[in-house]
C-alpha positions, -999 to 999 in steps of 0.1 A, spaced: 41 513 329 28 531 357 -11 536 358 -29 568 360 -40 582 393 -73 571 397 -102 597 402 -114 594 436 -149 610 433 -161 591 404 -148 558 423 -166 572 455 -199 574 433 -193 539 420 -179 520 446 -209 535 472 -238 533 449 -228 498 443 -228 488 481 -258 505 487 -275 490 456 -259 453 462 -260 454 504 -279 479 522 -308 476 497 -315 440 504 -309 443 540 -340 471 540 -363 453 521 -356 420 547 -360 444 576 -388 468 563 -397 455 527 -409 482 496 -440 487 482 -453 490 448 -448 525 443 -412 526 456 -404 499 431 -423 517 403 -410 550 406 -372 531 404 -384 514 374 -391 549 363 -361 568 372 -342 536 355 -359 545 320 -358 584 325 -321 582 328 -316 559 298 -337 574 276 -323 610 286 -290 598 276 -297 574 240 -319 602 227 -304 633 240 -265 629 249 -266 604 222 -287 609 192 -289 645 190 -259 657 206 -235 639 199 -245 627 166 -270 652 158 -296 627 143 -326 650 146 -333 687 153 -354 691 186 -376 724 201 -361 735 230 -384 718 253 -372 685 246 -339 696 251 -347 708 281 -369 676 295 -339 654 279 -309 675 297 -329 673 330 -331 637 329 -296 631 316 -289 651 347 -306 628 366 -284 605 353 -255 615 363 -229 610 336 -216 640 332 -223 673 310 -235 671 276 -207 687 262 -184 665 278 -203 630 272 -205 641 238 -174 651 231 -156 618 246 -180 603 220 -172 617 192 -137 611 196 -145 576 202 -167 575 171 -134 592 154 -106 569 168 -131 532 176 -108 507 187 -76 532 190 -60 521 224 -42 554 227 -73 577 212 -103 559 220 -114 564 256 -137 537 259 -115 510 234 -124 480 238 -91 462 227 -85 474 266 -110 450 277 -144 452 290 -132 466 323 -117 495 309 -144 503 285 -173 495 307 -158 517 338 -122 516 339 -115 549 317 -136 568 337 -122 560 371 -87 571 360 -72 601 348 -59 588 312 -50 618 291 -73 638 278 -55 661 263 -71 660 224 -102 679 225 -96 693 262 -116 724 251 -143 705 236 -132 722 201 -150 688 183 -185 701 199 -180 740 186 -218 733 173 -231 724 214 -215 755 222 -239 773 208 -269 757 225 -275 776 256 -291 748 270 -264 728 266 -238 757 280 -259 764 311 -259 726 323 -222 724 314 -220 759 333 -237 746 366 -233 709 363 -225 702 398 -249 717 417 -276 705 391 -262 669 394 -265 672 435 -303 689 439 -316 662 411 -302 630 425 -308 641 457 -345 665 458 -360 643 435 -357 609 456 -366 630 488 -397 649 471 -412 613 465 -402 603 497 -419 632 518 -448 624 498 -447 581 498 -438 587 536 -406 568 536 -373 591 526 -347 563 532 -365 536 513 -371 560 487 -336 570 483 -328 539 485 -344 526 455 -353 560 433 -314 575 443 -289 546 448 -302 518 428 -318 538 403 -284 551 398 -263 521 400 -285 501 375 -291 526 348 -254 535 349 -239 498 343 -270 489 318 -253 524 300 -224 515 301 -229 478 281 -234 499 250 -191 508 255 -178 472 266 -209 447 256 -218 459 229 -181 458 212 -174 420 229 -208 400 220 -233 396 193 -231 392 154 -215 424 129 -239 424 99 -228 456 87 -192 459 91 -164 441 106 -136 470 106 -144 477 142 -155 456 173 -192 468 175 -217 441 177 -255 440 171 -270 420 202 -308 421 206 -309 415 244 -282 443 251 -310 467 228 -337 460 255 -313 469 288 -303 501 266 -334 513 254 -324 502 214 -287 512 216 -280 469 213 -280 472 173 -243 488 178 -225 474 144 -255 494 126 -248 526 147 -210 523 142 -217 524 103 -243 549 99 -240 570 135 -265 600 122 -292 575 115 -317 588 141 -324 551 147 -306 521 158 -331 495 154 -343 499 116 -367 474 116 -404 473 128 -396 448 149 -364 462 164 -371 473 202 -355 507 199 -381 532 223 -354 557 218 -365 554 179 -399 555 193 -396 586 216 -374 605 188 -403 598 166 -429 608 194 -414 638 191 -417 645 156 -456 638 158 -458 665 188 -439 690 170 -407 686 192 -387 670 165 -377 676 131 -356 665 106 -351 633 113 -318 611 96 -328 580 76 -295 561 64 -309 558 27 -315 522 21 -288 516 -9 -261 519 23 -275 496 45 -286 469 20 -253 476 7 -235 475 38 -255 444 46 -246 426 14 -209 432 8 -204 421 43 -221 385 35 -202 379 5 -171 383 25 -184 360 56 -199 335 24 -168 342 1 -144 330 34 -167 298 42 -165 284 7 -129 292 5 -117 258 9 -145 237 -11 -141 221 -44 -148 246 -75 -143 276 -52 -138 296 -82 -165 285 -99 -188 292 -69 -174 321 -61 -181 334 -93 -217 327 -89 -217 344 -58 -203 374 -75 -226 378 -104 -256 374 -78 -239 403 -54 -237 428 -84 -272 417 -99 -283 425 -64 -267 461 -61 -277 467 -99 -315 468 -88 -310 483 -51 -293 512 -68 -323 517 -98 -351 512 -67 -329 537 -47 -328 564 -74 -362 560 -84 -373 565 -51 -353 596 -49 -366 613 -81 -403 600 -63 -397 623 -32 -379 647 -48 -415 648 -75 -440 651 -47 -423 684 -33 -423 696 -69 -454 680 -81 -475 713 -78 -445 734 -98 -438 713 -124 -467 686 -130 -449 655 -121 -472 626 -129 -468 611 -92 -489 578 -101 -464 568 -124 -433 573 -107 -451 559 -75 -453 530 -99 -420 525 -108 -406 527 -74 -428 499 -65 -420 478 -94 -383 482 -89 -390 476 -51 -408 445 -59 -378 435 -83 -353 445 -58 -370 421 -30 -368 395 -49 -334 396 -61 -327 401 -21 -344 369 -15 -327 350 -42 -290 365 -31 -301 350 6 -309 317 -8 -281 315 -24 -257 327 2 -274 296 28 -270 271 -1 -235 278 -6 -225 274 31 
């Protein structure tokens, strides 16, 4: 089978911001060394870029997770600019059909049953057909951003005076252009493309699927700090809208963060929450099939099995009451002033059943790690 041509000025921007990055940079800071501010300012450009793209080209975009005032679409398209991956409307629209065909070796772009060269770089250095969606008719909603139209509109030159003025500015002021543009243009670039480009091929090779194993998206904690919370991939592959990917406190997600930031300054609204009946859900129908397969083989399999049942639906009984309670809570306080909810008492009851569905959680847990 004979292999696309390839596409010779995305491999010129790969293949030279690599051998700058990996070759010349090294060799300038033996011969002339960088200072903290050249370093700082890459550090910078390397979270700008990432950020710009998890929160704008991602997030609300392409997945439309939150609502945002046109300044922070305008701050998040400059510095997806910056980043050089392309237009919104066509990043996001090679997403969605990714989201819509996952794994799809003729559909997805990015699948990674090619292999993690082809979905970390490979697709985008050849001209594979692109055909479905050519006129970006699955992103007839972006069209309407003018934001988003004017960057398509004038990518190119955009792309060129960013990557370019902005490294050169900082140089005229640090008084050193080439060691500037060295760090803040070419490695800046090289780095925050490739740690970008994990979330496609890393992200559906290693880590652990607690949500879902119908596709090959992984949650891996390390990959969520070298792409600003995009590592908790089986959880964005079963509920994409969810404004976050890291759900828990704990979770390093600053694209959560920011998103959130947002909200607080008035930049942001309506922000997605996967209600938590789907994700405990998700969550626990996926460990009694990894429990179910592990006892399999052991004597009374049916009998334990059975148990494991029971415990699964006595679980998914009391996340459903605690999720509707909850519901009829929220949906109280908006109405409380209308229609003279008692609030204390249905604030009550969703923490009872909370309290009752916690526990039940903890005891489904124990058994599930008793039982294998």
């Amino acid at each position: 089978m004979q292999k696309p041509k390839l596409i010779w000025l995305n491999v010129a921007v790969f293949v030279f911001s690599a051998l700058i990055t990996l070759i010349v940079v090294p060799a300038y800071a033996l011969w002339r060394g960088f200072d903290f501010w050249q370093i700082g300012l890459m550090f910078i450009g390397i979270v700008v870029c990432e950020i710009s793209i998890t929160a704008g080209y991602h997030r609300l975009w392409s997945h439309r997770s939150y609502e945002a005032h046109w300044l922070a679409r305008t701050l998040l398209m400059l510095g997806g600019t910056f980043a050089a991956q392309n237009s919104i409307l066509h990043w996001a629209s090679d997403h969605r059909r990714h989201h819509r065909h996952v794994d799809d070796v003729d559909k997805d772009p990015y699948s990674a049953k090619l292999g993690f060269w082809h979905s970390h770089i490979g697709w985008m250095i050849r001209n594979y057909n692109t055909a479905e969606d050519a006129d970006y008719n699955n992103c007839r909603d972006l069209k309407k951003d003018p934001i988003v139209m004017w960057q398509h509109n004038h990518y190119l030159p955009l792309v060129l005076i960013i990557n370019f003025g902005i490294p050169i500015l900082f140089g005229v002021l640090h008084g050193d252009i080439l060691g500037m543009m060295l760090l803040l243009g070419f490695a800046r670039l090289f780095i925050s493309h490739h740690f970008t480009f994990f979330i496609n091929s890393l992200a559906h090779i290693w880590g652990k699927q607690p949500y879902s194993d119908q596709n090959t998206s992984k949650d891996n904690a390390l990959l969520a700090v070298l792409t600003m919370g995009e590592g908790y991939h089986n959880y964005h592959h079963c509920f994409q809208r969810d404004y976050r990917n890291g759900i828990r406190w704990w979770h390093f997600d600053p694209t959560k963060w920011l998103i959130r930031s947002f909200a607080w300054l008035g930049l942001a609204k309506n922000l997605y929450r996967t209600p938590v009946e789907k994700i405990e859900s998700s969550r626990a129908e996926m460990l009694l099939r990894q429990t179910a397969q592990k006892i399999s083989h052991l004597p009374h399999a049916d009998e334990l099995l059975a148990r494991l049942h029971n415990e699964y639906d006595s679980l998914m009984v009391k996340v459903n009451a605690f999720s509707a309670a909850r519901v009829q809570w929220l949906e109280a306080k908006r109405m409380a002033v209308k229609d003279g909810y008692d609030l204390k008492a249905l604030y009550h009851k969703v923490e009872m059943l909370k309290l009752s569905f916690l526990e039940q959680k903890r005891a489904w847990l124990m058994l599930n790690q008793r039982l294998v």
